[in-house]
C-alpha positions in Angstrom: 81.3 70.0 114.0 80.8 67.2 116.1 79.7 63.7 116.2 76.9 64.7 118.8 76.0 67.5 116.3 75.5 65.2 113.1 73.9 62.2 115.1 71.1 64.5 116.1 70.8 65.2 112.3 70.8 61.6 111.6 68.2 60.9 114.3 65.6 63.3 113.0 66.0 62.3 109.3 65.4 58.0 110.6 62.1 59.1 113.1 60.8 60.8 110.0 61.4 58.4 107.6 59.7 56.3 110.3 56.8 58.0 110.3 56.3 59.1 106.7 53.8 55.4 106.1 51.9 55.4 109.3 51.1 59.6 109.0 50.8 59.3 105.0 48.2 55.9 105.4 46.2 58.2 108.4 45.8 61.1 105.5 44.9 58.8 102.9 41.7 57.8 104.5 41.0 61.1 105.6 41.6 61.8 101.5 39.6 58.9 100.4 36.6 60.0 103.3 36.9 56.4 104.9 36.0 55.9 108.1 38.6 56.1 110.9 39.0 54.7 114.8 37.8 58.5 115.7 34.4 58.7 113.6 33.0 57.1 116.6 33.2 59.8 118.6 33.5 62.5 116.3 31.3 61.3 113.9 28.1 63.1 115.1 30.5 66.3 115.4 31.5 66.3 112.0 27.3 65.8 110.8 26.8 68.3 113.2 28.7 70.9 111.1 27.5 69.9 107.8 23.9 70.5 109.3 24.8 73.7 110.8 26.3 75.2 107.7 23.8 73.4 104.9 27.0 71.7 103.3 26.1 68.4 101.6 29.8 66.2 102.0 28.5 63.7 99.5 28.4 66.7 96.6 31.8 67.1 94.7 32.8 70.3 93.5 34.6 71.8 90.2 37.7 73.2 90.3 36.6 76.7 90.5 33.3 76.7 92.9 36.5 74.4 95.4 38.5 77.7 94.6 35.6 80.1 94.8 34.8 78.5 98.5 37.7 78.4 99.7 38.6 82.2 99.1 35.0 83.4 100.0 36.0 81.6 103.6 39.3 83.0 103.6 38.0 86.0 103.3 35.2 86.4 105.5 37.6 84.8 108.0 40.3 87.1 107.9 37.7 90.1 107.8 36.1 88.4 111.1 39.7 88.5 112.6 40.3 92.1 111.6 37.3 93.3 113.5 38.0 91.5 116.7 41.4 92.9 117.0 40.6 96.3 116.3 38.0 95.5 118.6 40.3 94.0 121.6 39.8 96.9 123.9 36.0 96.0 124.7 36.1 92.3 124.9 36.8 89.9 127.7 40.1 87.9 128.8 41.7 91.1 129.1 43.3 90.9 132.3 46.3 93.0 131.2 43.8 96.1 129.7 45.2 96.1 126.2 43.7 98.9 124.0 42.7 97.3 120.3 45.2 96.8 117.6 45.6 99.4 115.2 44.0 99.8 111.5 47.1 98.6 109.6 48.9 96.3 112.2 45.0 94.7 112.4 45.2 94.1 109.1 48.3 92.5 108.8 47.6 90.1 111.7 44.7 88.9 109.5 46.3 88.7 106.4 49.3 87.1 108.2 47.1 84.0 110.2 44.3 83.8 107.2 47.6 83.0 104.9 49.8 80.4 107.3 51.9 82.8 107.8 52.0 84.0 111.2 54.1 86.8 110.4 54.5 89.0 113.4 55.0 92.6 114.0 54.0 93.1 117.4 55.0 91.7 120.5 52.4 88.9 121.4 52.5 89.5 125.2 52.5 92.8 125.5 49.8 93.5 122.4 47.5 90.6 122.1 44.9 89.5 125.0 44.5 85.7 125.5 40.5 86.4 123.5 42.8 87.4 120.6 45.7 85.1 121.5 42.8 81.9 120.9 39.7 82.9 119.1 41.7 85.7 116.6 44.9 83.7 116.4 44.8 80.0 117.3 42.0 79.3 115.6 43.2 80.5 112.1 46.2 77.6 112.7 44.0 75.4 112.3 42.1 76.8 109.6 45.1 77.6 107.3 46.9 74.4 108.1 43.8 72.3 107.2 42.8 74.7 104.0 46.8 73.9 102.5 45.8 70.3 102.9 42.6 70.3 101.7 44.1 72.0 98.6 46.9 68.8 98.4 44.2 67.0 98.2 42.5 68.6 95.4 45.5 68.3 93.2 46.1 64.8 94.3 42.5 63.7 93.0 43.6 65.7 89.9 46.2 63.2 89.3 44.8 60.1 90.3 41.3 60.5 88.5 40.1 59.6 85.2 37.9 61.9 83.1 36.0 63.9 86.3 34.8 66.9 86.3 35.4 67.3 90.1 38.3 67.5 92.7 36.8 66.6 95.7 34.1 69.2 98.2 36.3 72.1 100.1 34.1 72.0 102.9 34.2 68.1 103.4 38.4 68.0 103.5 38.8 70.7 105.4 36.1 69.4 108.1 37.5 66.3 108.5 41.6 67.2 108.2 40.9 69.7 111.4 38.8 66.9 113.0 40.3 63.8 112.6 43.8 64.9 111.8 44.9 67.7 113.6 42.7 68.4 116.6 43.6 64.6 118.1 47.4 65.6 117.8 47.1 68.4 119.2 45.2 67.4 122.2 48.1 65.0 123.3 50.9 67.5 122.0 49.7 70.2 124.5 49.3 67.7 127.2 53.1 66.4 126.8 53.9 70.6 126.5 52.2 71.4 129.9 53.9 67.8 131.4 57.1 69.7 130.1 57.0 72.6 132.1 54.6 75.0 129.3 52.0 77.3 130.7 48.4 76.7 129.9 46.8 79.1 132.2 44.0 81.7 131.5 45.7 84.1 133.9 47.7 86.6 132.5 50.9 86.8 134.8 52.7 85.7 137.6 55.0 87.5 140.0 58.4 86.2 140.7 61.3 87.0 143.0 64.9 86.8 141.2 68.1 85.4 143.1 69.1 89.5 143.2 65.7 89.6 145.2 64.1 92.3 142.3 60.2 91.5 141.9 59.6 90.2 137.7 56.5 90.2 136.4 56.4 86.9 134.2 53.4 86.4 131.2 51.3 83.7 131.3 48.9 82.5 129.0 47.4 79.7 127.3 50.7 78.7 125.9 50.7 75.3 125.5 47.7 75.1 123.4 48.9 77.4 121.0 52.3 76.2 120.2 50.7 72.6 119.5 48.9 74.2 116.4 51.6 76.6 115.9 54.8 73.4 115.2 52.0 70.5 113.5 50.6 73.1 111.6 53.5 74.6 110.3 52.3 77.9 111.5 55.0 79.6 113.7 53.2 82.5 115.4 54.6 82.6 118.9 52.8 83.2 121.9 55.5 85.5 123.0 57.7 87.6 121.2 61.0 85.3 121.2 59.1 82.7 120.2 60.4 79.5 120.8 63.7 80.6 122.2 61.5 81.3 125.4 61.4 78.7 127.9 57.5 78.9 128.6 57.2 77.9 124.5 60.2 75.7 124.4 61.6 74.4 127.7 64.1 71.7 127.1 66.3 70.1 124.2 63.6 67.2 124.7 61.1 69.6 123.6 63.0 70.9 120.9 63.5 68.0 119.2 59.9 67.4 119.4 58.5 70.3 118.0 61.0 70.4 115.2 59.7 66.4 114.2 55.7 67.7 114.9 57.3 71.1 111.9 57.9 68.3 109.5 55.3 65.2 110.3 52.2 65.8 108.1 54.7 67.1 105.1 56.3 64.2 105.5 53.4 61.9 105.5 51.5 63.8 102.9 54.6 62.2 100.2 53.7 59.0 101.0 49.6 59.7 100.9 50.3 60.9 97.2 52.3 58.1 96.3 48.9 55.9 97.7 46.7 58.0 95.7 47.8 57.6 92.3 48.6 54.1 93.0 52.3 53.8 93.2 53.7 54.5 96.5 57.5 54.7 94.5 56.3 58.3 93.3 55.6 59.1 96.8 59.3 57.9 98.1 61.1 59.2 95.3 59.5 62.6 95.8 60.6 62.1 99.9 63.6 61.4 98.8 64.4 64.6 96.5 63.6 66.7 99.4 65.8 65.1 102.3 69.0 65.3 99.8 67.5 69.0 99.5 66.9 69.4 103.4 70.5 67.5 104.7 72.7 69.6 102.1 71.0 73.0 103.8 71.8 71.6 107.3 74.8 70.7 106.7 75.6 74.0 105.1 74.0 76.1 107.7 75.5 73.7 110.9 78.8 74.0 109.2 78.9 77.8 109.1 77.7 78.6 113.3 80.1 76.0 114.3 83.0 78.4 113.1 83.4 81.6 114.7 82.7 85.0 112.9 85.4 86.9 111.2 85.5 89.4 113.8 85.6 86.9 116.5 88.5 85.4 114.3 90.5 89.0 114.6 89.8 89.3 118.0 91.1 85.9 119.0 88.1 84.2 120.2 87.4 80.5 120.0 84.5 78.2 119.4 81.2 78.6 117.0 78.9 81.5 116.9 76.5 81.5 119.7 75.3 84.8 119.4 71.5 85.3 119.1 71.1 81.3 120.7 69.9 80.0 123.8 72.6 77.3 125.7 70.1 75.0 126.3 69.9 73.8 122.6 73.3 75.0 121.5 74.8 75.8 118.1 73.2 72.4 116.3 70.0 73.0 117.9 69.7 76.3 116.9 71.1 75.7 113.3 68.7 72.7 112.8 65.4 74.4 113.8 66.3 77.6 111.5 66.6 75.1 108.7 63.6 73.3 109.6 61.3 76.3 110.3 62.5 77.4 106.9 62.3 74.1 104.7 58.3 74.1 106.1 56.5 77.0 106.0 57.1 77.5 109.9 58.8 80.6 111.0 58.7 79.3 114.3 62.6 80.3 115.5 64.2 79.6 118.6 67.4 81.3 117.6 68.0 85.1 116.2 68.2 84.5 112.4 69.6 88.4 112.4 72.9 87.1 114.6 73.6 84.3 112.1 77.0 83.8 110.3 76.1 85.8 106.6 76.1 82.3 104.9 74.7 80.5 108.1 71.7 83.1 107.6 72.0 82.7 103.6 70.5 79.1 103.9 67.4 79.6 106.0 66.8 82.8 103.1 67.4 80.7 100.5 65.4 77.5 101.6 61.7 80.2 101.6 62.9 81.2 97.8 63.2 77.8 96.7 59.2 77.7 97.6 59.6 76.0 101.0 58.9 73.0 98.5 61.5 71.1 101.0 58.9 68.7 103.1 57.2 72.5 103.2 53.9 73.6 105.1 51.3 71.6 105.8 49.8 70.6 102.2 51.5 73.6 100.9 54.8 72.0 100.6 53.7 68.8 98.1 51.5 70.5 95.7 54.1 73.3 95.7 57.0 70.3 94.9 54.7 68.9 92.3 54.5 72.2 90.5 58.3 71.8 90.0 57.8 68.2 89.0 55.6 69.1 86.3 58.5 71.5 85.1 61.3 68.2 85.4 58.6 66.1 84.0 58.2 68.5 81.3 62.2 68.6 80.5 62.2 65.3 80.7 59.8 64.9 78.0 61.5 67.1 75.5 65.1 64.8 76.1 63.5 61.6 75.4 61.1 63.7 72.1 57.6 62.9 73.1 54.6 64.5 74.9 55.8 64.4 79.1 53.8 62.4 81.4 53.6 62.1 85.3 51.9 59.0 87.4 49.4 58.7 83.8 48.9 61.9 83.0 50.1 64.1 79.8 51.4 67.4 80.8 50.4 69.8 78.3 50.8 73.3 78.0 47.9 74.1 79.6 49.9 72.4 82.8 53.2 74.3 82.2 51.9 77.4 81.7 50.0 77.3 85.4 53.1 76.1 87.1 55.4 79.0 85.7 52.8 81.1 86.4 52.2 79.8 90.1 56.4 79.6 90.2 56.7 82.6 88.8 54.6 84.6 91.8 57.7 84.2 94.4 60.0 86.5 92.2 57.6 88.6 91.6 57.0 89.4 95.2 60.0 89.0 97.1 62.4 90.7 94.4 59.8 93.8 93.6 58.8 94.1 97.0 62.4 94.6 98.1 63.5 96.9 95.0 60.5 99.0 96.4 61.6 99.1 100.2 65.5 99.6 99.3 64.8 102.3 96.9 62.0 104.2 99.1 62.4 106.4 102.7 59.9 104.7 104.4 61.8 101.4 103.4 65.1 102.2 104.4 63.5 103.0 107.5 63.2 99.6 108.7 66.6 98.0 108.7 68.7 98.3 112.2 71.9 97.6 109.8 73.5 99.5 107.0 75.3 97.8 104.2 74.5 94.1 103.0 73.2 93.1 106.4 70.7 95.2 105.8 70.0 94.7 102.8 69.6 90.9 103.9 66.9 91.5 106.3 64.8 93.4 103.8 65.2 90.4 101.6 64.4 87.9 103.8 61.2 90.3 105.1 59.8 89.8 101.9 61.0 86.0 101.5 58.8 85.1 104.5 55.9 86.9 103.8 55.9 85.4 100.2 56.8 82.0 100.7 54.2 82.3 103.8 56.8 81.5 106.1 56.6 84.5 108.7 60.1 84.6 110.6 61.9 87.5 110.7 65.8 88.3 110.6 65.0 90.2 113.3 66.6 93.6 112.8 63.5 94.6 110.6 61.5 97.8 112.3 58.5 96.0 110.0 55.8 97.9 112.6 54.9 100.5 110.3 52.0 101.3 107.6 54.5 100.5 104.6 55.6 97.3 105.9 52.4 96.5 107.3 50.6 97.2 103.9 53.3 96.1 101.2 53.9 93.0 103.8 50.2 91.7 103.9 50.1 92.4 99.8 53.0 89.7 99.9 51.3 87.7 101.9 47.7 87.2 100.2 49.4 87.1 96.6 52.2 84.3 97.9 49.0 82.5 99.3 46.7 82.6 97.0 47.9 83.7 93.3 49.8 80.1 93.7 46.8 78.2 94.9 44.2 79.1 92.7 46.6 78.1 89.5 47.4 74.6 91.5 43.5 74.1 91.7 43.4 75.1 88.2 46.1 72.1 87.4 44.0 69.7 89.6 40.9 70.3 87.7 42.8 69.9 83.9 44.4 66.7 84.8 41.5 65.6 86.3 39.0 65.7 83.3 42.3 63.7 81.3 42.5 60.2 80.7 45.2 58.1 82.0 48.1 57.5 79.7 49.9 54.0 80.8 53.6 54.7 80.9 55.5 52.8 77.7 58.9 52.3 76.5 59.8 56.0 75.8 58.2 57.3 79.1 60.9 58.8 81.1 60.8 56.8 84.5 59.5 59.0 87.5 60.7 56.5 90.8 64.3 55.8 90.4 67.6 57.9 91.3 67.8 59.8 87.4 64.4 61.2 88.3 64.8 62.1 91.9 68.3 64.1 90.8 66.3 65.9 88.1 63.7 66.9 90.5 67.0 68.2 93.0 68.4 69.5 89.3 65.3 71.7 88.5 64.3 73.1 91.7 68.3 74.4 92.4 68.3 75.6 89.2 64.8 77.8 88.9 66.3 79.0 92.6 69.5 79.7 92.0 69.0 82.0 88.5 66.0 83.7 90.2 67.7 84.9 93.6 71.6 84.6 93.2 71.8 88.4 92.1 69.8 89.1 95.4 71.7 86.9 97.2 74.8 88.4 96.2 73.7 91.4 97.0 72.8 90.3 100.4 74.5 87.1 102.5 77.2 87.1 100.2 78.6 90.3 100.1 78.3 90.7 103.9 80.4 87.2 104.2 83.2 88.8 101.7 83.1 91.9 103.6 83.0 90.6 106.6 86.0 88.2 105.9 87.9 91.3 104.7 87.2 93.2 107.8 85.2 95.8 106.3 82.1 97.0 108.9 78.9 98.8 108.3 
């Protein structure tokens, strides 16, 4: 490890602190429905919309009719994407003449970009047209990342109000996150990308002559467009297969620095905008707080391990770290950084091969999706995932002091706990019984390019990321076929959506509460005791749930690995 190496770390964690006020007050007025600098230009295109699709912004909702709308447009969305990919072949922008996407790969795709998760089977350049690349694909980026939001905001007006029967109108937050919010940032983001040296280009390829004088026939695309969604939206579908280890996604170490600060900046911001919501921005930093001692112990971890060499590159007398599976141009804390990032958000964008990871290097990028990706997390997704496991602390905090818990003036009852474990509770469910299926059926075993732990490791962490809605890959997963395809997308839609209908559930049972001042025997939620038990809790829940997989997985190959036993 170097000095370099740790001042990079150091660097991100102080722009991001930076940030966290200025993005946080920009989503609070966005939550409040306040008028911003932009309504004067978009203004008449947000009315516009309303008109268009009869939607009255002024009429709150329940709990359930924000829940009912929001899955009615999730699925008529992912349906719409289905058909145009099966569809592919007959449609324009198709300069390369790819046929349409097959039945279960097509549904996948949807399930995948309807759910954030941007899980990817295929190779995007050679399967996808630029039609499918932007109207199937990009647009869902925005979509998803604005719908997680949209639900952060539900929960936070669950919290903050007083005896209301509503959380807030689906239509209106989504509308104005993906106007005001994200479509702004992204319009300068892909400018500084094509300034950097990324395509944005509807022709489909370019010839070019190599030093050996061989004729290469480069893709092209739209690029620059897409990865802007794909980092601030924590989505992570790449434009091309390598995602952003390729030079037309991420050029320079400039740009990777970028794009990993654009993974983390709404999450970020969206700890502060709570903390302004329920009017004390203390529950906002203390919450901030939990998950940057949560996020620097996994990169220190993870930097630590690719800095070493492998045990075989031990025996064989090889110096320096593990550079397998990275590109030079970022180098080993490049590479270890972004996998931690991508992971901690719901990303899966990767500009390194997870699969040629040290075991434990690869252990910690696993291990960050099982926690939740409650870590900063996706867009919205990540703070009303951490505050399900503050209700939990909140709730053990209540029984050691012996009275009824509260959080920011709220009781949490039963009703409360119950939702949370059962929104927690979906994670397990999926990624531990979707892997006992794969390991213990043909078509499973199928998949993995490894025998032994390692590949028992990239089944696990298949199913991580389609749960936790993360979408990277270890990369040695043949995941292509109608079993993963299917038992994938199931992963997918239930890690979506069985954990936000509970969290809209919560928002709508705190909401109709009255608020409880804090007194003497109120266990304190800002200072340093609470921000450990929040750390405390969320280790905890992770570490009982997934250390028997783990062991199975990471952890064996490490032991055997050190021992010199190969598979």
């Amino acid at each position: 490890m170097t000095l370099a190496g740790w001042a990079l770390i150091a660097l991100f964690v102080a722009i991001l602190g930076l940030t966290a006020k200025p993005v946080g007050l920009w989503l609070f007025a966005l939550y409040e429905g306040r008028r911003t600098p932009l309504h004067a230009l978009l203004g008449p295109v947000e009315r516009g919309f309303y008109r268009l699709a009869g939607v009255d912004p002024a009429k709150e909702q329940s709990w359930r009719r924000y829940a009912l709308h929001m899955l009615l447009f999730q699925l008529a969305t992912a349906l719409l994407t289905y058909f145009l990919l099966r569809a592919q072949g007959m449609l324009p922008l198709n300069q390369r003449g790819l046929p349409g996407v097959g039945a279960d790969g097509a549904m996948n795709v949807a399930i995948s970009f309807v759910t954030n998760t941007n899980w990817q089977w295929y190779t995007g350049e050679s399967t996808l047209s630029n039609l499918s690349q932007m109207l199937a694909l990009a647009i869902h980026n925005f979509l998803s990342a604005a719908t997680g939001i949209a639900i952060a905001f539900a929960l936070f007006r669950g919290f903050a109000r007083r005896e209301s029967a509503t959380v807030g109108n689906f239509w209106a937050d989504m509308t104005r996150v993906t106007l005001y919010l994200l479509v702004p940032i992204c319009v300068v983001y892909a400018l500084y990308l094509v300034a950097a040296g990324v395509p944005q280009t509807f022709a489909a390829s370019i010839d070019a002559h190599t030093l050996e004088g061989a004729r290469q026939t480069l893709a092209l695309g739209p690029v620059a467009s897409q990865e802007a969604i794909k980092m601030l939206g924590t989505n992570g579908g790449g434009f091309f297969n390598a995602n952003s280890a390729h030079p037309f996604e991420n050029p320079t170490a400039m740009t990777n620095l970028v794009q990993m600060l654009s993974i983390f900046l709404i999450g970020v911001g969206l700890t502060y905008t709570f903390g302004k919501a329920v009017g004390d921005t203390r529950q906002g930093w203390a919450i901030l707080a939990a998950m940057t001692i949560l996020f620097l112990a996994g990169a220190a971890v993870a930097y630590a391990m690719e800095v070493h060499p492998t045990p075989l590159m031990h025996q064989l007398g090889l110096a320096g770290g593990n550079m397998e599976g990275k590109e030079v141009r970022f180098g080993i804390i490049g590479s270890a950084l972004f996998s931690v990032v991508t992971t901690a958000a719901s990303c899966g964008a990767v500009n390194a091969m997870h699969d040629s990871f040290t075991a434990l290097g690869g252990l910690i990028p696993m291990f960050n999706m099982e926690l939740g990706e409650v870590v900063v997390g996706g867009v919205g997704a990540g703070i009303y995932g951490f505050l399900l496991f503050a209700i939990l602390a909140v709730f053990v905090a209540g029984l050691m002091v012996g009275r009824t818990p509260e959080y920011v003036g709220k009781k949490i009852e039963a009703r409360e706990v119950k939702l949370a474990v059962l929104a927690i509770a979906v994670l397990p469910l999926m990624i531990l019984g979707g892997s006992a299926i794969a390991t213990v059926t043909q078509a499973g075993l199928a998949g993995p390019l490894n025998k032994g732990p390692h590949g028992f490791s990239e089944i696990l962490y298949a199913f991580s990321s389609a749960t936790a809605n993360n979408g990277s890959a270890f990369a040695g997963l043949t995941a292509g076929t109608p079993f993963y395809n299917a038992l994938l997308g199931i992963a997918m839609w239930i890690g979506r959506f069985f954990i936000i209908v509970p969290v809209l559930a919560i928002a709508g049972s705190l909401a109709a509460k009255k608020h409880t001042p804090a007194g003497a025997g109120s266990f304190p939620t800002t200072g340093g005791l609470w921000v450990g038990l929040l750390v405390g809790i969320i280790l905890i829940i992770g570490g009982l749930t997934f250390l028997p997989g783990l062991a199975l997985g990471p952890i064996a190959d490490h032991l055997t690995a050190a021992a010199g036993q190969l598979f």
